[in-house]
N, C-alpha and C positions, 0 to 999 in steps of 0.2 A: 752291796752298798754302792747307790751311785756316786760318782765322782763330784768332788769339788769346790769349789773355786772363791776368792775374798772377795766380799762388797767391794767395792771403790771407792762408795760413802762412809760407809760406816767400818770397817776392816774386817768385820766378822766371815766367818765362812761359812757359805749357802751352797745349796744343791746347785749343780750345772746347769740343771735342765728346767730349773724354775725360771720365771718371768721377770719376778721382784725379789729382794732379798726378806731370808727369814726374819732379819730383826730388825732392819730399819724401813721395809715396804720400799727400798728406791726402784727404779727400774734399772733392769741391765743392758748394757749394750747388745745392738744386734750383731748377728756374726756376720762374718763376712761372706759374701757370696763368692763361689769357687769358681775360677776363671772360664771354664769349658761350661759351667750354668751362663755366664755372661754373654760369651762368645754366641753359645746359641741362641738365648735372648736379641742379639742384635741381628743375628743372621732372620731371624721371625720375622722383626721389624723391618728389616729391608725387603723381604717378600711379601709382606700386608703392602708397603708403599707401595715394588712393581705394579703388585697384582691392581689398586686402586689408580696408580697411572693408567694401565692398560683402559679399565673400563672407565675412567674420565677424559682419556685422550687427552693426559698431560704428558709433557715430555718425562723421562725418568730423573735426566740431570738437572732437574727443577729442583731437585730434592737439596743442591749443594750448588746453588745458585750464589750463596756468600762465599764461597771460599774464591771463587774468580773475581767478587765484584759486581758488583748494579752496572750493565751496559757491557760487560766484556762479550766477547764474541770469538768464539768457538769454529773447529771446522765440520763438517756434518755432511756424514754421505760423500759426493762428488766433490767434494774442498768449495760448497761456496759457504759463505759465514755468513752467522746463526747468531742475533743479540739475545744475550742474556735476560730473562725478564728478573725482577726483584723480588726478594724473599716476601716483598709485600704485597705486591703481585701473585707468587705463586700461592699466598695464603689466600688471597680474595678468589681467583682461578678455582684452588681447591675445593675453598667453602661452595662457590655456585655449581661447582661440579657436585657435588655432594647432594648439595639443596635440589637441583636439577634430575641429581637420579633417584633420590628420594621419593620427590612428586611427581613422577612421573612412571615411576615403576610400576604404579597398578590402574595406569590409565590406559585406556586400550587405544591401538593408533589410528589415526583417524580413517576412513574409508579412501579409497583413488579416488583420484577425481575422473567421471570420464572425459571420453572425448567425443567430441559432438560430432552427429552424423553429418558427412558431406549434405548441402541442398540438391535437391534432384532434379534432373537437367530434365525442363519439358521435352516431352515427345513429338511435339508439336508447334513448329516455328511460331513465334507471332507473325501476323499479317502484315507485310510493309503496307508503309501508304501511299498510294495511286502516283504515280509521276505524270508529271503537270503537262499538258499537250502543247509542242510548241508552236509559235506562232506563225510560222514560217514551215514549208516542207520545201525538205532536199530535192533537188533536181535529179531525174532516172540519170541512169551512167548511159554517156551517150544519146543526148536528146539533141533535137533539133527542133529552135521555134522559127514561124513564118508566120508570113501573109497570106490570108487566101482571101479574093474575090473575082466574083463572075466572070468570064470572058466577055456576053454578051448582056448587061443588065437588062434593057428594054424590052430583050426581045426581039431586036430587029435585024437581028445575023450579022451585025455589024460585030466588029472587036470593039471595045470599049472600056475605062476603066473609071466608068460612074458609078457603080455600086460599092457596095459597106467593105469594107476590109477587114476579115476576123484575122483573130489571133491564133494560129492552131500550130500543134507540136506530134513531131513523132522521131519514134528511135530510129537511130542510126542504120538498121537492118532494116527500116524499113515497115516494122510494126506498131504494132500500140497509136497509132494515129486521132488525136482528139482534138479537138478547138477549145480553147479559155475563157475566149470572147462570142460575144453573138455579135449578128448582124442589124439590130436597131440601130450602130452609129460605126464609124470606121476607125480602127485603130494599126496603128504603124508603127515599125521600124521598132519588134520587140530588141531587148539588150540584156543579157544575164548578169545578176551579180556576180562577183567575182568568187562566191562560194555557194553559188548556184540555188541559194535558197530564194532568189528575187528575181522578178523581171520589170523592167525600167520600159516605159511604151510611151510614144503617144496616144493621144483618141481627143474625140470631138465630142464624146456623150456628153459633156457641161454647155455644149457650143463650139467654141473656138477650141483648137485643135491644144490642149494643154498638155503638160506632160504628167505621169499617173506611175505606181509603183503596184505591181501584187505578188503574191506569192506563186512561187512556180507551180499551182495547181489550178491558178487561177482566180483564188477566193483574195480575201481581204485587202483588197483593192483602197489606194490612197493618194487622192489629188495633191501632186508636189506642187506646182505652178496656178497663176491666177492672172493671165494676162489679156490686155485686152488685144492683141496681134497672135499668131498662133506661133506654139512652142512648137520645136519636131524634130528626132535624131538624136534621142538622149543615148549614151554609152559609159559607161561605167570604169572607174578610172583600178588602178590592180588594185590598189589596197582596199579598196570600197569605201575610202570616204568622201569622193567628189562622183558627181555626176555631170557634163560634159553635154551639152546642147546646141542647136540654134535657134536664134529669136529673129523672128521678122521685126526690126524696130520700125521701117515700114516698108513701100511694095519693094523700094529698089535698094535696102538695104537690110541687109541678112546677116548678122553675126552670130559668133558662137560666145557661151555666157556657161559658169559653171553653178553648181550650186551644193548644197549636204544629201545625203538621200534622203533629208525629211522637210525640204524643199529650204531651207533655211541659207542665207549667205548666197543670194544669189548677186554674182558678180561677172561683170562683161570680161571678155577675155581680147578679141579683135575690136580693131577701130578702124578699119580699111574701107568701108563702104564696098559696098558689091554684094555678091552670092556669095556667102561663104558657111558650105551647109554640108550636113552629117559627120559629125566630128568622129573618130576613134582613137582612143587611149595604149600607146604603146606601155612596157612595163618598163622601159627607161624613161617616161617621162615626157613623150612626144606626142604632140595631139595633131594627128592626120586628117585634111579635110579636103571636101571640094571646092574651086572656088572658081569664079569667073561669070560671064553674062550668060543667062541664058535665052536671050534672043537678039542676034543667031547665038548659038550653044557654042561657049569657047570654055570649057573646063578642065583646069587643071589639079592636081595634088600637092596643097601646100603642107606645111610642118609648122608650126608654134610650142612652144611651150603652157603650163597650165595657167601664166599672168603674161602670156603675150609679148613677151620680152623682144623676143626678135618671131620674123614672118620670112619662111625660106619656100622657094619653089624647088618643086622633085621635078615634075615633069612637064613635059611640052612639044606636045601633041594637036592639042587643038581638043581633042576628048580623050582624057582620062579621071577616071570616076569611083567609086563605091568602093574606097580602100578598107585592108584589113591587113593588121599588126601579123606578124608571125608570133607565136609562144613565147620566143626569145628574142620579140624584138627588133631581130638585126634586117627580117626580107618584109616587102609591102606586096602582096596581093591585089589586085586590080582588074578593069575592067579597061580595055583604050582599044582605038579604032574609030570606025562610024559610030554615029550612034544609032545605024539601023543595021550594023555588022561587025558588032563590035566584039572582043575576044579575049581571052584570061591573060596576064601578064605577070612577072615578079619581078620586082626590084630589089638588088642586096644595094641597101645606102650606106654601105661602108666601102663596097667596091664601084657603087654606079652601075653595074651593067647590070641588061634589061634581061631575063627569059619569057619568051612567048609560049603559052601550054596549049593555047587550043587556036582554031580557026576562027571560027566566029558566031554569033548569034548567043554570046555568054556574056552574061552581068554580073556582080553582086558576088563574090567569093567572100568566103570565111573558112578562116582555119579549122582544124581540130585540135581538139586541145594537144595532141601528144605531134601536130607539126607534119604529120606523112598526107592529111588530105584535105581538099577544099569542099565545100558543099556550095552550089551554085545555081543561076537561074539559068536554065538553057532553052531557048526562044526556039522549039521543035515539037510536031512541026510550026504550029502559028500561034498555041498557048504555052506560056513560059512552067513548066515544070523542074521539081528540085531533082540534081544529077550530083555525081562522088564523085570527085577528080582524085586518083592514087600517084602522090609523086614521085615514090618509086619507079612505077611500072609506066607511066604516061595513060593507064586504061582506065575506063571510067564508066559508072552505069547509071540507070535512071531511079531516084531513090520515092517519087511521088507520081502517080497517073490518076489524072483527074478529068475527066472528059468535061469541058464546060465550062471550068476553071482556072485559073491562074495562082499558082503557085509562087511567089517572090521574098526577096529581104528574110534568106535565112540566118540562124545565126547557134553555133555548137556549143552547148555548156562546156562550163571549164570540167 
């Protein structure tokens, strides 16, 4: 006989184990659930949440996010602090974490992307394009320009110095020997740029003796001057933006006048009246010339500046002639004596005193560029050919043989 127990409604007494009572149908209360059912019951439910933190990557203390409070902050791992999110929060968190693994559980992940292949480096340069040809060519290392014309033009065994004057250059050893100019008209007293890409002349090919510009091969030749007297003795100032001349203004008056190298800005320099002819540009700024009567021949070596400011005599001699700057400047090279026996000189013009280098029959000296030698006209035996003066040694050799010919007015690139 099973046990049991009074309605509660009605008083009667019903089976234990029934749902509702026998006689008035109420229902019974449920029993109580036993403490160790409960206990594991919750122990469940805290392992469902871990396990669904885990695969939501929610934190676990989200779970008890009210009992600290909305905003509090926590310490977490290495003690820096962690704000609490809100239980409303953690319920939206939830739901999308949920909804997120849901829909996506049986979608398959997308493919990598790749990675795109490097571009392939041609094997084969592209072609640069042509470099432009310049207009000007460099000067050989070590050149020398002159004057060459005839000993005897006519023909009549005589010496003479009627015919054409070309323009012709050779190296310093003594090789490579050619002419720039021909001999349809006469050109003089060649003058290198200061970076040897140019040569500064006169010539008579327009007529009257102007002054002309070409390249140190010869070619692309250009009339600076346009006068009606002749220009002659251009020289090149260091920086290469003046050009440095004389002008016949008429027979007995001869000054020196500068100008651009592309004949522009031409302006008188002297106003002395006289000969005052072949100018040369030191790199301090001093423009060296000849000057005096020449009939009878009283020539001396004066100094100006490039606007003529002041006019100083160096020497005085009675003949000294065809000056030339040293590299630095400070010594003048020269020509003094007779002028049928006349012979190399140097002047230092910071000290004044004269050195004499040779005996006689020598013109026309010009440095070299590095200052140890002169190249000159030496009157031996009775046509002038170009010779090396070594200022080291005092020795010196013949750098030009031309039987017929006369060799003069040389001048050494920089």
């Amino acid at each position: 006989m099973s046990s049991q127990r009074t309605c509660s409604v009605c008083g009667q007494s019903t089976p234990e184990d029934a749902l509702f009572c026998i006689h008035c149908g109420a229902m019974k209360s449920r029993r109580r659930i036993p403490a160790l059912t409960l206990f594991l019951v919750v122990v469940l439910v805290a392992a469902c949440l871990f396990l669904l933190a885990m695969l939501t990557d929610q934190p676990i203390i989200a779970g008890i996010g009210g009992r600290f409070g909305e905003g509090t902050t926590i310490a977490v791992g290495n003690g820096q602090g962690t704000a609490m999110p809100s239980p409303d929060d953690i319920a939206t968190a939830t739901a999308t974490a949920t909804l997120v693994a849901t829909s996506t559980a049986n979608v398959a992940p997308p493919p990598p992307t790749k990675t795109p292949l490097p571009t392939p480096t041609p094997t084969t340069a592209p072609t640069p394009p042509p470099t432009a040809t310049p207009t000007a060519v460099a000067a050989d290392v070590d050149a020398i320009v002159f004057i060459r014309v005839p000993g005897d033009s006519n023909g009549d065994g005589t010496l003479d110095w009627d015919g054409n004057r070309v323009i012709c250059r050779i190296d310093a050893d003594g090789g490579n020997e050619r002419c720039l100019t021909d001999d349809s008209y006469s050109s003089n007293s060649p003058s290198w740029s200061p970076d040897g890409s140019h040569i500064a002349f006169s010539s008579d090919m327009d007529g009257d003796a102007e002054i002309y510009l070409m390249n140190a091969d010869g070619r692309g030749r250009q009339q600076l001057t346009n006068n009606t007297t002749p220009d002659l003795g251009p020289n090149w100032s260091p920086d290469g933006e003046w050009i440095v001349f004389h002008r016949y203004v008429d027979d007995d008056d001869v000054e020196l006048f500068r100008m651009r190298p592309d004949g522009s800005e031409q302006t008188q320099i002297t106003h002395t009246g006289g000969q005052n002819r072949y100018p040369v540009w030191s790199v301090n700024g001093l423009i060296a010339y000849d000057s005096g009567p020449l009939d009878p021949i009283d020539l001396d070596i004066y100094v100006t500046d490039a606007n003529g400011t002041f006019v100083e005599r160096l020497t005085n001699t009675g003949y000294s002639a065809g000056a030339s700057w040293s590299p630095d400047g400070r010594y003048l090279a020269y020509s003094t004596g007779e002028t049928t026996g006349a012979h190399l000189a140097i002047l230092d013009t910071i000290t004044g005193e004269t050195t004499h280098l040779t005996s006689d029959n020598d013109a026309e000296p010009y440095w070299s560029p590095d200052g140890r030698r002169l190249v000159y006209a030496r009157w031996e035996p009775r046509l002038p050919q170009l010779w090396v003066y070594e200022l080291d040694t005092g020795s010196s050799w013949q750098l030009t043989v031309n039987d017929g010919y006369m060799d003069t007015q040389p001048a050494w690139s920089p």
